[in-house]
N, C-alpha and C positions, 0 to 999 in steps of 0.2 A: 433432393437428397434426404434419403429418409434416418440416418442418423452420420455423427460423428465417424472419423478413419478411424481416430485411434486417441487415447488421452494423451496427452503432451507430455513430453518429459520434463520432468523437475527436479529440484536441488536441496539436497540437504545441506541441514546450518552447521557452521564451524566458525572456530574462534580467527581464524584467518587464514589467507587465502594459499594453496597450494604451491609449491616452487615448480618454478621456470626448469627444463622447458616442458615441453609438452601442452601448453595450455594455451586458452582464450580465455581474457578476460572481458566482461563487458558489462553496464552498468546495469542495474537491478531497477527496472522502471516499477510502480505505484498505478497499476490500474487492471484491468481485466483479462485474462489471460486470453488468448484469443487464437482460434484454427480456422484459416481462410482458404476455402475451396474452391475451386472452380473448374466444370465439366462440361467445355462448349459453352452453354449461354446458361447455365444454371450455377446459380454461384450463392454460397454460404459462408457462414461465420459461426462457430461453436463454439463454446466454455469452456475450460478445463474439466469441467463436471458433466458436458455432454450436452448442455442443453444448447439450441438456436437463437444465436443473437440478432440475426440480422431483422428482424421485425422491429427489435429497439433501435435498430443502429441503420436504414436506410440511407443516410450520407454515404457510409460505410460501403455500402452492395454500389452505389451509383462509383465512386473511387475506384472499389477492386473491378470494376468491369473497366474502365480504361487501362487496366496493364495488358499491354501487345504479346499474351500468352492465350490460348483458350483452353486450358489445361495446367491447372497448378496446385500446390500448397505449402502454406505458407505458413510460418508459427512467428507468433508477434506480441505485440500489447497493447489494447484499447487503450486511450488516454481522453480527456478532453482536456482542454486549458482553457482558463477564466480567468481576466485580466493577465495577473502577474503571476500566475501560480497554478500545479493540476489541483483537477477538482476532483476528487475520488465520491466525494456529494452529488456530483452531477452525472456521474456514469451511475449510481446507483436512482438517481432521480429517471434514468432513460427506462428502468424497469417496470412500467406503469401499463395497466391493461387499455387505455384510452390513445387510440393511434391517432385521434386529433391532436393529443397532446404529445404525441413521441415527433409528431408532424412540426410543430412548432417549433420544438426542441433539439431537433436534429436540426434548424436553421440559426435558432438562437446561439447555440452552444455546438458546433459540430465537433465529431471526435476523428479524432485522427488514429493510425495505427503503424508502431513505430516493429516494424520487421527486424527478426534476428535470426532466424532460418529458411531453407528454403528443402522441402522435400518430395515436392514431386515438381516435373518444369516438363511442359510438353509431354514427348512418348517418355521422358526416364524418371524412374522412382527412384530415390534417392537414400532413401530411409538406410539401406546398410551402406550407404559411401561416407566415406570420414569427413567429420565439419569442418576440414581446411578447403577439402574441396564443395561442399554446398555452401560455404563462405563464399566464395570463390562465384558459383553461379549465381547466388543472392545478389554479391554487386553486381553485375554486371547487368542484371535482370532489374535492376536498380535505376542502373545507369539509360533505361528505355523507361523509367516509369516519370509521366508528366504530373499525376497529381501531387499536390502540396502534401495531401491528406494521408500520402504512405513515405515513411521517415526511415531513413535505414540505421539502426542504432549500431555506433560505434563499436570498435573493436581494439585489441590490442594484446601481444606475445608477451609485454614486460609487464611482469606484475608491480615494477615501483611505478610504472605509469599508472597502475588501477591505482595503487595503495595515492598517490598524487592528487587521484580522482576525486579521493574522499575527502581529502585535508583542503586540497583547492574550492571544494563546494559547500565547507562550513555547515554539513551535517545533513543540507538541503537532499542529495542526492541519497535513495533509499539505501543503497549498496553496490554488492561490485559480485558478478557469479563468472564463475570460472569455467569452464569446459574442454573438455579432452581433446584436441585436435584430431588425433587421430582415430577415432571411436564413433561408433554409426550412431545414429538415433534413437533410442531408445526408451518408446513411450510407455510411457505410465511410471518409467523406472527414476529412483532420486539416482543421476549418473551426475547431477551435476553439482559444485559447492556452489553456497553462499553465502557471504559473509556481510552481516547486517549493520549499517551506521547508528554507533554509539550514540543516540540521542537524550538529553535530561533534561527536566526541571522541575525547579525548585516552588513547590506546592503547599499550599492553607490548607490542613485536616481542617473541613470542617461540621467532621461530625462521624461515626461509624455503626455499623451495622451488626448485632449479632446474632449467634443460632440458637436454638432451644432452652442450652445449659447457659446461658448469658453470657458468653466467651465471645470477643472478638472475631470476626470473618472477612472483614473489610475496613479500610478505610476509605473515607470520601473524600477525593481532591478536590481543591478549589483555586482559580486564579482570580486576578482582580480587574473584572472590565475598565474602560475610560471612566465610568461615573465613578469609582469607585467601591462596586459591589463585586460581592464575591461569588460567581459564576460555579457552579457544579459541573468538573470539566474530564471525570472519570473517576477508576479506584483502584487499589491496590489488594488483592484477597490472596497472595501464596507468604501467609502467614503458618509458620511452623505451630503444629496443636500446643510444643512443649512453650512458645510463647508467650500464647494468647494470654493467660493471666495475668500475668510482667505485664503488656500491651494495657490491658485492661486499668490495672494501678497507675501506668503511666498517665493514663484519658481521663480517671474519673477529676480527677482537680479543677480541670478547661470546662466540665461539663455545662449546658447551658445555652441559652440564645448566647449572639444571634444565630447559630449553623450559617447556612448559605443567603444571603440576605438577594440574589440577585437569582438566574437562573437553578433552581431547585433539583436534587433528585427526587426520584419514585416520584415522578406523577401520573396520574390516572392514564392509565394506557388496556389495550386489548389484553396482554399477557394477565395484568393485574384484575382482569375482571371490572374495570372501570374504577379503583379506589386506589388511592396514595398509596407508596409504600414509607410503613414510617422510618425513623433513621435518628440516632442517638446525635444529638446539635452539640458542638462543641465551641468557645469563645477562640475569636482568631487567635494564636499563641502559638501553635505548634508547626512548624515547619519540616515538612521534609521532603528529600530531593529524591527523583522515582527516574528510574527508566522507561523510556517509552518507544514505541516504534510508528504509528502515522498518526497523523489530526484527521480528524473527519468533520465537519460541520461546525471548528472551534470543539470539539471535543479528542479525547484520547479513543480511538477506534478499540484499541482492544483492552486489558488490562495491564497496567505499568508492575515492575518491580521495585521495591521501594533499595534503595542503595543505602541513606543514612538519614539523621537527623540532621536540622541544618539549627540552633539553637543561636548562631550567629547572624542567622539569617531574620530580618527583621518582618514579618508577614506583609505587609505592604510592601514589600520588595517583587513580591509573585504576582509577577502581571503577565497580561499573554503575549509582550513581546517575548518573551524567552521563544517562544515556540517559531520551530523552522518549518519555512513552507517550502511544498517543492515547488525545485522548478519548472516551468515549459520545458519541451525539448530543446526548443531553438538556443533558449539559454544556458540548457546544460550541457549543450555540444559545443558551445562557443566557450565556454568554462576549461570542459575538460581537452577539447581540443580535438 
């Protein structure tokens, strides 16, 4: 298969979830978007962005070749789970040029892929038929699939059941996306909402960054490992220009060792040309509470929003229990029900 069908449709963000009826709600899985092919005995796996996974993911090809269809497509989401928890680490660790190592790795860690559409099944396309009815054929084509490795992700008509979803899974579960029952597929297009679980914590400035004119751009978050150092574990930069100087008078006081006494930022990386980036050290003292949306590696994946000062809040307080890991599927189905 020399490229992708079609990009996958996606969902635009909203502060919450659309009214009943007309919808599907279903949980907002934490891993690789994922379009599974199959044409007779040739069978793939694509990105949302078009490129072929299946070279990192041969568990994957060996799984979609036991479903009792020779003709299908399927829209889903790569996951792996390590111990108690997904590893969004380890699906990006499967991207590696050395197929020794993707060999290994697909035994060590294999991924699973939890199905949420189904758009082509045999002789029929399905792409303009309405998702109650490719719901509809998904289970049942479900209901013939033996491996473990393909998961069919729940569903549900009552949005207090999603809205349930979120409060029953203590913040673990990413979210909750809703979709049109009666509306065909529509790839590439945002046709469908999402609404993202409120996650936060409470963080050690320990230290910031500025641009040119020596104004604020960043702050450095830090939690507190088990030894008691203070780990570099992402940052906060959508600071308003008319702040930064306020920001600025607030910081200079704290300024000073130690910054980050445990896991450091800017260290010598490829981007950087091989040298540190340096970074304004602050004494622990400033707390404040940020929004975020995934962990990656014991770190914040993307950049957090800072919500408030936490001035109550004692800096040894910011350890990285606060942070919520997700779950397995197995455990967020048994959760949500």
């Amino acid at each position: 298969m020399d490229a992708a069908p079609f990009a996958p449709m996606e969902a635009r963000l909203a502060e919450a979830l659309p009214d009943p009826p007309g919808w599907q709600y279903e949980p907002k899985w934490d891993g690789f978007r994922a379009i599974a092919v199959r044409e007779s005995d040739a069978i793939a796996i694509w990105s949302k962005s078009g490129k072929p996974l299946g070279r990192y993911f041969p568990e994957m090809l060996e799984a979609l070749a036991t479903i009792p269809e020779k003709r299908f497509i399927l829209d889903g989401e790569l996951v792996i789970p390590i111990g108690d928890r997904l590893s969004f680490d380890a699906l990006q660790a499967r991207l590696h040029p050395a197929a020794s190592r993707i060999a290994k790795l697909s035994v060590a860690t294999p991924a699973q892929l939890i199905l949420f559409d189904c758009l082509r099944l045999g002789p029929d396309e399905l792409l303009d038929t309405p998702l109650a009815q490719r719901r509809e054929r998904l289970e049942a084509l479900h209901k013939r699939i033996e491996s473990p490795a393909l998961i069919l992700s729940p569903c549900t008509p009552d949005r207090a059941a999603a809205e349930a979803w979120l409060a029953r899974t203590g913040g673990a579960l990413d979210g909750v996306i809703a979709k049109p029952l009666n509306a065909p597929y529509q790839p590439g297009e945002r046709a469908m909402v999402k609404v993202k679980q409120l996650r936060t914590a409470d963080c050690v400035v320990g230290g910031y960054r500025t641009d040119a004119k020596g104004l604020v751009v960043s702050l450095l978050l830090g939690l507190y490992d088990d030894d008691g150092k203070l780990d570099h574990v992402g940052f906060t930069a959508a600071i308003p220009a008319r702040e930064r100087a306020a920001l600025k008078r607030k910081l200079a006081p704290h300024q000073g060792e130690p910054g980050f006494t445990g896991n450091a930022p800017g260290g010598p990386s490829r981007w950087t040309g091989g040298k540190a980036r340096d970074y304004v050290k602050l004494r622990h003292k400033l707390v404040a509470e940020v929004r975020y949306d995934q962990v990656t590696a014991g770190r914040f994946r993307h950049g957090t929003r800072l919500l408030r000062w936490r001035p109550d809040k004692a800096p040894e307080q910011c350890t990285r229990d606060q942070l919520v890991r997700e779950l397995k599927p197995a455990e967020l189905l048994a959760l949500i029900g």
